[in-house]
C-alpha positions as CSV (number, residue, x, y, z in Angstrom):
1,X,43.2,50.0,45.3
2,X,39.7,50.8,43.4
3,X,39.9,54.3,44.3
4,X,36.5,55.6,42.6
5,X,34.9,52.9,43.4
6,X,35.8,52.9,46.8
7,X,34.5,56.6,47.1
8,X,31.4,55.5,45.7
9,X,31.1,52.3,47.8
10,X,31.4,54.5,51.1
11,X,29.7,57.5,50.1
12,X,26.9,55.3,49.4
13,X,26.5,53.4,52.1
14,X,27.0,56.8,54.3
15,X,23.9,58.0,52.7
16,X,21.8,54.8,53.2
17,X,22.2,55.3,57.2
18,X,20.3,57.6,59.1
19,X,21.2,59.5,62.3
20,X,18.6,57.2,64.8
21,X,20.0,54.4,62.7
22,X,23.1,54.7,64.7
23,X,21.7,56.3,67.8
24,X,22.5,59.4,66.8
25,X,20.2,62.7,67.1
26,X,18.8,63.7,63.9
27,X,19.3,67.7,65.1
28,X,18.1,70.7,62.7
29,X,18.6,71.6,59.1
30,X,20.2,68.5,58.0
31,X,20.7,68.5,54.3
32,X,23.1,65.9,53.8
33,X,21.6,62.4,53.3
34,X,21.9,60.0,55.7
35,X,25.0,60.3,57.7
36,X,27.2,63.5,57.6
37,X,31.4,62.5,56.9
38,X,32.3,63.6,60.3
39,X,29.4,61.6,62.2
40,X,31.3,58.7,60.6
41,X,34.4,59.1,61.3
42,X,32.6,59.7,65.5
43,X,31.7,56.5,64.7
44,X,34.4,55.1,63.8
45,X,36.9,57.0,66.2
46,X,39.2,58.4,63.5
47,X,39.5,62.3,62.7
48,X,36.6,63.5,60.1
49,X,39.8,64.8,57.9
50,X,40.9,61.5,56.9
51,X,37.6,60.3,56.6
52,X,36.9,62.6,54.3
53,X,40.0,62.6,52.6
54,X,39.4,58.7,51.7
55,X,35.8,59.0,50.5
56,X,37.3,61.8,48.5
57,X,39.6,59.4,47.1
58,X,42.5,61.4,48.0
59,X,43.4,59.6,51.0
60,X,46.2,56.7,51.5
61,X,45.4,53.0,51.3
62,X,43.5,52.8,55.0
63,X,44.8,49.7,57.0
64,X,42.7,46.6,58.0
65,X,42.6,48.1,61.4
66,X,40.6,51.4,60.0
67,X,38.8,49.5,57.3
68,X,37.2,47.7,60.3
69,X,36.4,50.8,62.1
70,X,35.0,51.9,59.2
71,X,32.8,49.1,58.5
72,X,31.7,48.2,62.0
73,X,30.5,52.3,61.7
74,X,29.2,52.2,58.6
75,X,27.2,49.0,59.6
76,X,28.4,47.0,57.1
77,X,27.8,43.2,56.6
78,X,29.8,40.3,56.7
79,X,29.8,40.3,52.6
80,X,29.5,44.1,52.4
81,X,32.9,44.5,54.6
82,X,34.9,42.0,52.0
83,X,33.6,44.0,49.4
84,X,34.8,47.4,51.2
85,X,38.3,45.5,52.2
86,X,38.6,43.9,48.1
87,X,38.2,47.7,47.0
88,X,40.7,49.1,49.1
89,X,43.3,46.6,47.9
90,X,43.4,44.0,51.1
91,X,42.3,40.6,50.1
92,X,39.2,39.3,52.2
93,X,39.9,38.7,56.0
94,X,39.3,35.1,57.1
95,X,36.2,34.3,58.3
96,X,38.1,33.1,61.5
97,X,36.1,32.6,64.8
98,X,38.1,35.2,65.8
99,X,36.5,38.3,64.7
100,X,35.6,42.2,65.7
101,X,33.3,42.5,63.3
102,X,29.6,43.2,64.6
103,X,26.2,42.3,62.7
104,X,24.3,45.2,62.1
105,X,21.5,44.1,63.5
106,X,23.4,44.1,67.0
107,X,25.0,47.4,66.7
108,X,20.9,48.4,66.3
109,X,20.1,46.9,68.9
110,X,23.3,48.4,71.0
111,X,22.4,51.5,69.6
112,X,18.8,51.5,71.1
113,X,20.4,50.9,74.8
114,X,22.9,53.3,75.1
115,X,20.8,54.7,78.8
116,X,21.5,50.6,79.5
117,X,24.6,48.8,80.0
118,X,25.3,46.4,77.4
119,X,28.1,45.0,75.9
120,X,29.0,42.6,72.8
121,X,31.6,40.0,73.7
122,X,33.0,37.9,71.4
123,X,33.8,34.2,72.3
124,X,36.8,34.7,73.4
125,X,36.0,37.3,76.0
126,X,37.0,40.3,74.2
127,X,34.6,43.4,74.3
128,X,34.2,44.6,70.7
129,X,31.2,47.3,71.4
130,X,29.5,49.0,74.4
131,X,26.6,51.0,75.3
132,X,27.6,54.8,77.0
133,X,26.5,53.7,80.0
134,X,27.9,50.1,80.1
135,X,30.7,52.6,80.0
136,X,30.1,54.1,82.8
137,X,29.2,51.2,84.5
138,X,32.7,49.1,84.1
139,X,34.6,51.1,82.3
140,X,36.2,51.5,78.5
141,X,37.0,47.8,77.8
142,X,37.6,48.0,74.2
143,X,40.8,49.4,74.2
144,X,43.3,46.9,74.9
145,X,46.0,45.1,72.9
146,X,47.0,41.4,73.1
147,X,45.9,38.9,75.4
148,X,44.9,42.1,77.5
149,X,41.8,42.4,75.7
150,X,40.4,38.9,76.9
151,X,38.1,39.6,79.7
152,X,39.4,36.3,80.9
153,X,42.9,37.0,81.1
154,X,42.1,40.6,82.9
155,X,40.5,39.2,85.5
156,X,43.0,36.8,86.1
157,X,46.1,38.6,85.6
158,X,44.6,41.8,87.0
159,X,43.0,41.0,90.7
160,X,41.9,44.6,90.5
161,X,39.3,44.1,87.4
162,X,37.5,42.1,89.9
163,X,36.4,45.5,92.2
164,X,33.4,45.9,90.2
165,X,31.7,42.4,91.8
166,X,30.5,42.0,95.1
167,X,31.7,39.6,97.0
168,X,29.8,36.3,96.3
169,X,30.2,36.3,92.7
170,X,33.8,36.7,92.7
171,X,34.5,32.9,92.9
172,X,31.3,32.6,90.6
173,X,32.3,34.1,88.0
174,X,35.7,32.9,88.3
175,X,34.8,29.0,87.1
176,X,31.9,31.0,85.0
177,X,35.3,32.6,83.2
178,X,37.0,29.3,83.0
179,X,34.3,27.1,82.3
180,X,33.4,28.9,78.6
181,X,37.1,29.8,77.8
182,X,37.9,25.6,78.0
183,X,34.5,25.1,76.0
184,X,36.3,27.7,73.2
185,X,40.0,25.6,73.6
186,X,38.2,22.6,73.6
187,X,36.4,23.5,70.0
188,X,39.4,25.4,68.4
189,X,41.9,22.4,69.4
190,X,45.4,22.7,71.2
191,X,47.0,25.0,67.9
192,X,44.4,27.6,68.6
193,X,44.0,31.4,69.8
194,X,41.9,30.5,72.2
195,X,44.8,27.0,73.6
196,X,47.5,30.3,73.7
197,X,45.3,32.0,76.0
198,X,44.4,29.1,78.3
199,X,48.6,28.2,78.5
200,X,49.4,31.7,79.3
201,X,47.1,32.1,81.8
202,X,47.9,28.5,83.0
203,X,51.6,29.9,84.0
204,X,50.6,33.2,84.9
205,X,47.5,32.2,87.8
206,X,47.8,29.8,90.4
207,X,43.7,30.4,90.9
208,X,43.1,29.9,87.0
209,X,45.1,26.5,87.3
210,X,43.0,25.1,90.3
211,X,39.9,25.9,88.7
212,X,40.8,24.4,84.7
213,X,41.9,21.6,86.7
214,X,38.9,21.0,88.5
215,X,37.6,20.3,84.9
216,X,33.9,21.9,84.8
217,X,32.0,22.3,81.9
218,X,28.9,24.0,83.0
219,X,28.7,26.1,86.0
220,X,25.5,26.8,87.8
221,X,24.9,30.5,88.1
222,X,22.3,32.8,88.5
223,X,21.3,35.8,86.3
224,X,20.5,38.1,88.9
225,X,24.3,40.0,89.7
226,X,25.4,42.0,92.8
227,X,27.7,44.6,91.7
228,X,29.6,47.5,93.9
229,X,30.5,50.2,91.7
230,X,32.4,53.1,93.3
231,X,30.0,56.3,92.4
232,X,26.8,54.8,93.4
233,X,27.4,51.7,95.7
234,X,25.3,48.3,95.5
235,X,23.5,47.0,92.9
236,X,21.2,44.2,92.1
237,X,21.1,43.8,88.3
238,X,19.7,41.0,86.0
239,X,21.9,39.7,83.8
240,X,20.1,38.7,80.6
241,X,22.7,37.0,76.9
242,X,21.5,37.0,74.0
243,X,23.8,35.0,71.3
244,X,24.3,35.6,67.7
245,X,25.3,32.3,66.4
246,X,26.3,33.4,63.0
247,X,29.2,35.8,64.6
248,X,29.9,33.7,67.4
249,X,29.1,36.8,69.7
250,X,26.8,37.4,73.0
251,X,25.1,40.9,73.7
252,X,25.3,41.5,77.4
253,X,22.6,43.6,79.1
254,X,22.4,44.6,82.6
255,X,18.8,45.8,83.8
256,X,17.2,46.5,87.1
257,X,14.0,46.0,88.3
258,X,11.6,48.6,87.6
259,X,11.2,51.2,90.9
260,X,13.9,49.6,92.6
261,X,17.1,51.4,94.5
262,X,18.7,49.6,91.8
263,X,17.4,51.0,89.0
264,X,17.6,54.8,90.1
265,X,21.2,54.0,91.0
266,X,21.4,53.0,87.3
267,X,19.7,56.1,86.1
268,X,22.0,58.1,88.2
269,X,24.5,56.3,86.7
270,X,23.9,57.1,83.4
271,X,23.6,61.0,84.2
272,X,27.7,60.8,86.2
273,X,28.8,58.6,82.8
274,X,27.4,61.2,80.4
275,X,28.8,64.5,82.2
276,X,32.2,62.9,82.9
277,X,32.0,62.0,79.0
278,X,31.5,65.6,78.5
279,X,34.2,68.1,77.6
């Protein structure tokens, strides 16, 4: 483990970030440049001591887990977050197609929604970043371990993920679901994450059988969504993907149309989410 030269590494990449960079205010008397140590460690959801304390170079070799907290806060690149991983004596993780890691320029564009819910799925389903508000829209998603983290297998294994979606686009989103996981199995081959997922879920859901074996590749759908969330009833949002090839992710953003019931509902929304975010 490079230990000065992991302290350097970090505290300069710290520096080159500002506050709005990250969606962060800016606030008063900021002397620091760029980020402050504890905004990073915010960012990154660990405690500003240890952060510190590893930027310091007095710290304990970070796991692969934190290093990619740390780089997904520190908005680090594909080659940038080797370099960080090299220094802190882990040899470079696979470029798999199963990845957390964001691009920067979606976590800037994630960070310029955060009154919008958005989220950044990877292709297996799994939520690896979300807006404040798409937090208070569904709900913490990026928390899970396993198989649990798979969108996919939640809604399938869990009947109650499902309350979020009004009634016509339960059996919608169902093949939608299905559809995209067999075009992922179909790619990755039978030895695959993504084969595990589709055999586990083929023993654990009657419904998730009938529909893979109904064998559909595309599924018609619309992008306009009718949702029933519990604080502020029905809501008619448009559903608009926008894919990042090179990661193999798809930002998610939910907007409604401009004066609507729909879109005050939202705004409402994203006043409830930030007080019951508050301490």
């Amino acid at each position: 483990m490079e230990y000065s030269d992991l302290s350097d590494f970090l505290r300069k990449r710290r520096e080159a970030l500002q506050p709005e960079d990250v969606g962060m205010p800016r606030g008063r008397r900021r002397r620091t440049p760029g980020l402050r140590r504890e905004e990073v460690a915010a960012l990154a959801s660990m405690s500003a001591d240890y952060y510190s304390r590893l930027e310091g170079g007095r710290g304990p070799q970070p796991s692969v887990e934190m290093l990619g907290a740390i780089a997904r806060a520190l908005r680090l690149t594909l080659e940038e977050r080797d370099h960080l991983f090299l220094l802190a004596g882990h040899g470079t993780p696979p470029r798999t197609t199963h990845t957390d890691h964001v691009d920067p320029g979606m976590l800037r564009i994630l960070d310029r929604l955060q009154d919008t819910p958005a989220m950044l799925l990877n292709r297996h389903g799994e939520t690896v970043a979300q807006t404040r508000a798409h937090v208070a829209f569904a709900g913490e998603q990026t928390n899970y371990d396993g198989f649990e983290r798979s969108e996919v297998y939640r809604w399938f294994a869990h009947p109650e993920e499902r309350a979020l979606y009004a009634e016509p686009e339960v059996g919608t989103h169902s093949r939608l679901l299905v559809s995209k996981l067999r075009t992922v199995a179909t790619i990755d081959g039978p030895k695959s994450y993504a084969a595990s997922l589709v055999a586990e879920l083929r023993k654990l859901s009657p419904e998730f059988q009938e529909i893979w074996n109904a064998h559909e590749v595309v599924v018609a759908h619309s992008k306009t969504k009718h949702f029933r969330h519990p604080s502020v009833g029905e809501l008619e949002l448009y559903c608009e993907l926008i894919d990042n090839r090179d990661q193999q992710q798809t930002l998610i953003v939910f907007t409604a149309e401009p004066g609507s019931e729909s879109a005050e509902k939202l705004q409402l929304l994203s006043v409830l989410g930030s007080q019951a975010m508050m301490p």
